[in-house]
C-alpha positions in Angstrom: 0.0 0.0 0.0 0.9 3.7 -0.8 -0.8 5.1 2.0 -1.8 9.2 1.3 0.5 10.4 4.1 3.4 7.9 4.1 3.5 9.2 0.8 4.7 12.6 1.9 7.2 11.7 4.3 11.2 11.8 3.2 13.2 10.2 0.8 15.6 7.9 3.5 14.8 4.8 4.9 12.9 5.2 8.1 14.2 4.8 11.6 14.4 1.0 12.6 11.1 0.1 14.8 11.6 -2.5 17.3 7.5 -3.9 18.8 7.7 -5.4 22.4 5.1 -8.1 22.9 5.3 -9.6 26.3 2.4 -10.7 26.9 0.4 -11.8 23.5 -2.7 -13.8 22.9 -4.8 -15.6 20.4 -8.0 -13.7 20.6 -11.4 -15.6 20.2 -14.7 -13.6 19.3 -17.8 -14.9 19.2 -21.1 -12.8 18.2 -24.3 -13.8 20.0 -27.9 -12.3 19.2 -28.4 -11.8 23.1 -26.9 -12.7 26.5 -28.6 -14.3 28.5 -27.7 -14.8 32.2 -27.4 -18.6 33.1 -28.4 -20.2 29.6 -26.4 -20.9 26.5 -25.9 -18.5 23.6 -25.3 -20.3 20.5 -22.6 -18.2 18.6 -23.6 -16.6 15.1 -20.0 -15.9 14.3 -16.8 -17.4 15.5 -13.7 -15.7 14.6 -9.4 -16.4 16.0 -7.2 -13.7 15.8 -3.4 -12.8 16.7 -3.6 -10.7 19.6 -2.3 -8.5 22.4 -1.4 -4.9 21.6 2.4 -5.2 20.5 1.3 -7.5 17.8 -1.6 -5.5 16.9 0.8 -2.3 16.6 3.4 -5.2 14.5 0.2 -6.0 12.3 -0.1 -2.6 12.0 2.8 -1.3 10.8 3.5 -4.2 8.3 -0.4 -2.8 6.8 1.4 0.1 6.3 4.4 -1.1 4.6 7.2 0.1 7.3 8.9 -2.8 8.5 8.9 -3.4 12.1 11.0 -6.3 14.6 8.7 -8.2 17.0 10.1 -9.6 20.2 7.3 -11.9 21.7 6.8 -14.1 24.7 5.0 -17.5 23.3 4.3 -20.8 25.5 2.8 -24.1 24.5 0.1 -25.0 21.9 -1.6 -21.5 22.0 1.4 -20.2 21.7 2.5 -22.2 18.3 -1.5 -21.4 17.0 -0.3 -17.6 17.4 2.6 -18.3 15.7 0.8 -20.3 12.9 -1.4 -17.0 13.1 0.8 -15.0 12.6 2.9 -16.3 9.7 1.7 -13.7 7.2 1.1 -10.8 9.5 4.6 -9.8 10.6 7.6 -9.0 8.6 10.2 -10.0 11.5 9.7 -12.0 14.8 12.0 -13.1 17.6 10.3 -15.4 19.4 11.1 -16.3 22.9 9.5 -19.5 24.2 8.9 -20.3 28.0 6.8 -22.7 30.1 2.9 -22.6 30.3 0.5 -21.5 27.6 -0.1 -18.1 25.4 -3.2 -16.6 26.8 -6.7 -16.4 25.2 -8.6 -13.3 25.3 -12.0 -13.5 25.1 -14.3 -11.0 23.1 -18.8 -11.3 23.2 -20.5 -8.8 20.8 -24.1 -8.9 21.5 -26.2 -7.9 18.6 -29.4 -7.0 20.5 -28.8 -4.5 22.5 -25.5 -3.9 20.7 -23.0 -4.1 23.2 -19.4 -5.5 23.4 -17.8 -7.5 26.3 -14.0 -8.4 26.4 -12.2 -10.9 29.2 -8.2 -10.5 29.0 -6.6 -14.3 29.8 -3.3 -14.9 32.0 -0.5 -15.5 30.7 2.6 -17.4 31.3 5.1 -16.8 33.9 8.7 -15.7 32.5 11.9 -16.4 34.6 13.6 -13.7 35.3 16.6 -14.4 33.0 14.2 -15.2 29.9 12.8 -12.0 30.4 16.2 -10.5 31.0 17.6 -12.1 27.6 14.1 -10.9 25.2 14.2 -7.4 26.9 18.3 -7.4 25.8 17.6 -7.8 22.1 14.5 -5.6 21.6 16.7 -2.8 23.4 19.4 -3.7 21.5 17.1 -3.0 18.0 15.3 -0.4 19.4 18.3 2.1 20.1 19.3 3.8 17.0 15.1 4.5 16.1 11.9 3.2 18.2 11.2 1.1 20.6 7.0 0.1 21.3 6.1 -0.6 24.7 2.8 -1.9 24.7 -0.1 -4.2 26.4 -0.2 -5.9 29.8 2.6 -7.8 31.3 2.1 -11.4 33.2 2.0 -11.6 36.9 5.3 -11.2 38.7 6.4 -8.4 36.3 7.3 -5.2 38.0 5.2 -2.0 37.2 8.1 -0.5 37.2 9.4 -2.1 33.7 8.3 0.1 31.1 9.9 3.1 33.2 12.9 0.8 33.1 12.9 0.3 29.6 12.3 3.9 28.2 15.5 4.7 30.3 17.6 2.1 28.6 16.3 3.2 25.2 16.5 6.9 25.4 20.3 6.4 27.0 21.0 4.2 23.9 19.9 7.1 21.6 16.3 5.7 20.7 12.7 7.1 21.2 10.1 5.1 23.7 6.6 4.8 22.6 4.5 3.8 25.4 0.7 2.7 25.6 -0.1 1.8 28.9 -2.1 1.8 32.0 -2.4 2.9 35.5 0.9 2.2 37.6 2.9 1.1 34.4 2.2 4.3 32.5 2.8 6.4 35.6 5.9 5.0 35.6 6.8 5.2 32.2 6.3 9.1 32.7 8.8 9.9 34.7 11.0 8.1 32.4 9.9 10.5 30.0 9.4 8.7 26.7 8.9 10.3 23.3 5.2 9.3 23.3 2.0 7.8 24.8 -1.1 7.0 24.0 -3.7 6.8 26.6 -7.1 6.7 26.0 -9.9 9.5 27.5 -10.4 6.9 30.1 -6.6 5.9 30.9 -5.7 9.8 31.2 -8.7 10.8 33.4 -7.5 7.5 35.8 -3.9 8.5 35.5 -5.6 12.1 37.0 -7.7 11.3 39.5 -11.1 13.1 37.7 -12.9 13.6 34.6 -11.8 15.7 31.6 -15.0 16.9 30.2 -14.2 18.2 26.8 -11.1 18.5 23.9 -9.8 21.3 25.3 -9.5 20.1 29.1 -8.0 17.0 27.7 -5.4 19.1 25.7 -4.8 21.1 28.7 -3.9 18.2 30.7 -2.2 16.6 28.5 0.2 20.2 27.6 1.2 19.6 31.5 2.8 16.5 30.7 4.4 17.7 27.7 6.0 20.2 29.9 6.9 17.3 32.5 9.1 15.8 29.3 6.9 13.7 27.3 7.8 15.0 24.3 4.4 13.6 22.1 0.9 13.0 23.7 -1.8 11.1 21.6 -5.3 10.6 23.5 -7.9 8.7 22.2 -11.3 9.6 22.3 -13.1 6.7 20.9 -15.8 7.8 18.3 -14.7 11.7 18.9 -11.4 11.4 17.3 -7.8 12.1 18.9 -5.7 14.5 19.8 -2.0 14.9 19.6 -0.2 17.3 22.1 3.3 18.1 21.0 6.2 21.1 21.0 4.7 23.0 18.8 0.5 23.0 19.3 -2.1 20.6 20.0 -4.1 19.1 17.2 -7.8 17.6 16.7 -8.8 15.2 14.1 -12.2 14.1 14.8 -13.1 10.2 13.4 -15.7 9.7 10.3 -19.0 8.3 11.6 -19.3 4.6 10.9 -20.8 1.6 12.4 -18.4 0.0 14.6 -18.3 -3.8 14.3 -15.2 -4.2 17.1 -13.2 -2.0 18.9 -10.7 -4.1 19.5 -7.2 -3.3 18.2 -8.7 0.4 17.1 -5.7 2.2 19.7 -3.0 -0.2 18.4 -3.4 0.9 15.0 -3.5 4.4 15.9 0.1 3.6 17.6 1.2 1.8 14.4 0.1 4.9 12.3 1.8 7.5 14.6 5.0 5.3 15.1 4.9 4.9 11.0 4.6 8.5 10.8 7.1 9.8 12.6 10.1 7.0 11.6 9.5 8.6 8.0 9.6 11.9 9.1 6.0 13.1 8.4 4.9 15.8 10.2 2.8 15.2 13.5 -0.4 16.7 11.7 -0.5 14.1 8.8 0.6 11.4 11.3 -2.1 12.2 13.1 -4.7 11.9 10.1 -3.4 9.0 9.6 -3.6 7.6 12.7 -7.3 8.5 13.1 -7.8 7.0 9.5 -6.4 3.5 10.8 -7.9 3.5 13.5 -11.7 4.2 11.8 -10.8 1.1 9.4 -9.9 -1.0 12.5 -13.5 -0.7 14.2 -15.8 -1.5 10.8 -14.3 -4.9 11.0 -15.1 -7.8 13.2 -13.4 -9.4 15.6 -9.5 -8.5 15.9 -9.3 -7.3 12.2 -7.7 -4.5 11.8 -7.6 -1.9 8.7 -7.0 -2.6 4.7 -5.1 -0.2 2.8 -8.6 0.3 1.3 -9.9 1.4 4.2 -6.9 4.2 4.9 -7.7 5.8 1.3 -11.1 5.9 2.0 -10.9 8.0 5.3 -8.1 9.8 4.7 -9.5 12.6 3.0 -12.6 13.0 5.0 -10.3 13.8 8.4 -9.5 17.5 8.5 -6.9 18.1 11.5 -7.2 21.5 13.5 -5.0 23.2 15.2 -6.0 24.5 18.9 -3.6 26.7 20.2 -2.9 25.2 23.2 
């Protein structure tokens, strides 16, 4: 694909992009007519997906023709389904296997009401110098360009990690993209990567209160641009995004479409905005096309993300605007 705004980035080869994927899963969606407490529902639709956010950002990325490296935890018989999976949806991966099994998430989409419920799996446990060895080599690719920090970690993994990590990066020369939660994120911030992505919900937990329109979340999120995150993307599901950065906040609001599945909509937008800036295009058009991705990622079912059709179709509809703040 020759997306619109990949199109307009530089002539040299992007920065090298290294995907963390710690945690992954084979994601299993079924679609039900109705829920019904206590009785069966007898599925409509039955879909398996690769899964986890690193892999979804990987998918990503390889959708958009900018080659990525994938580091990523795999145990078991789930773990060699992913990998079977995956085959044709990564352009590089460096598996490291342990003990246990690959998680299963679990996605419901009710058809009547419409609604969408989503159970996250456990994964397996990683000894310490396993985890020490995988974490070596992504750091390793990630210095001289990006490094993705992204999804949950397993049980017995230190909130403290990402932090960690965007301190190794940076000191290597390399810029730490982080989509995270609560105590991981926080974190992570003091570390002061290049960029996160938290959603509405993610920011206004990270705060301790709401944020009640654009401009309260650009606000906010200019006070921890200041604090030394250098980018700040925040999701606001069917609203749009908005991208906080040196020079000025930006809005692009998302085209209205019927969303089929949320799932993997914010790891696309990562993909896009990583994408974006390894090839030099400006945070505006990165943003556009983030948004664009993003829009693609929720008409489809299950953990489907965008087409390159998709990207061309929204593209032009998504008019960025500057807020001054």
């Amino acid at each position: 694909m020759s997306s619109p705004s990949l199109a307009e980035g530089d002539e040299s080869e992007p920065l090298p992009i290294a995907v963390l994927s710690l945690n992954p899963a084979v994601d299993m969606t079924y679609e039900v007519a109705r829920l019904i407490p206590d009785q069966k529902a007898h599925a409509v639709a039955t879909r398996f997906d690769p899964g986890g956010n690193g892999i979804n950002v990987g998918r990503a990325l390889k959708r958009l023709e900018t080659f990525a490296y994938s580091y990523c935890v795999v145990a078991g018989e789930i773990g060699q389904l992913l990998k079977h999976l995956l085959r044709q949806q990564l352009d590089w991966v460096d598996y490291e296997e342990v003990e246990g099994e690959t998680r299963i998430n679990g996605t419901a989409i009710e058809q009547h009401p419409r609604a969408q419920y989503e159970i996250s799996g456990i994964g397996p446990a990683i000894p310490p110098p396993r985890l020490e060895s995988v974490l070596n080599r992504f750091e390793q690719r990630a210095g001289n360009g990006f490094g993705v920090l992204t999804g949950s970690t397993q049980n017995g993994v230190p909130p403290t990690l990402y932090g960690e990590l965007v301190r190794r990066i940076t000191e290597r020369g390399g810029r730490a993209i982080v989509d995270s939660h609560d105590e991981a994120l926080r974190r992570a911030i003091e570390a002061q990567p290049f960029l996160i992505k938290p959603n509405r919900y993610e920011l206004e937990t990270l705060l301790g209160r709401p944020l009640k329109d654009t401009e309260t979340v650009a606000a906010e999120a200019r006070k921890l641009q200041q604090g030394g995150v250098t980018w700040i993307c925040v999701s606001l599901g069917e609203e749009g995004a908005l991208l906080t950065g040196p020079d000025n906040s930006y809005f692009a609001p998302a085209p209205k479409v019927t969303v089929y599945s949320s799932v993997g909509a914010g790891d696309s937008m990562v993909g896009a905005l990583v994408a974006a800036f390894s090839r030099g295009i400006s945070a505006r058009e990165g943003l556009r096309l983030g948004v664009a991705c993003a829009t693609g990622t929720v008409t489809h079912p299950g953990t489907e993300l965008f087409s390159p059709d998709d990207v061309q179709c929204y593209f032009d509809d998504i008019q960025v605007r500057s807020l001054d703040i």
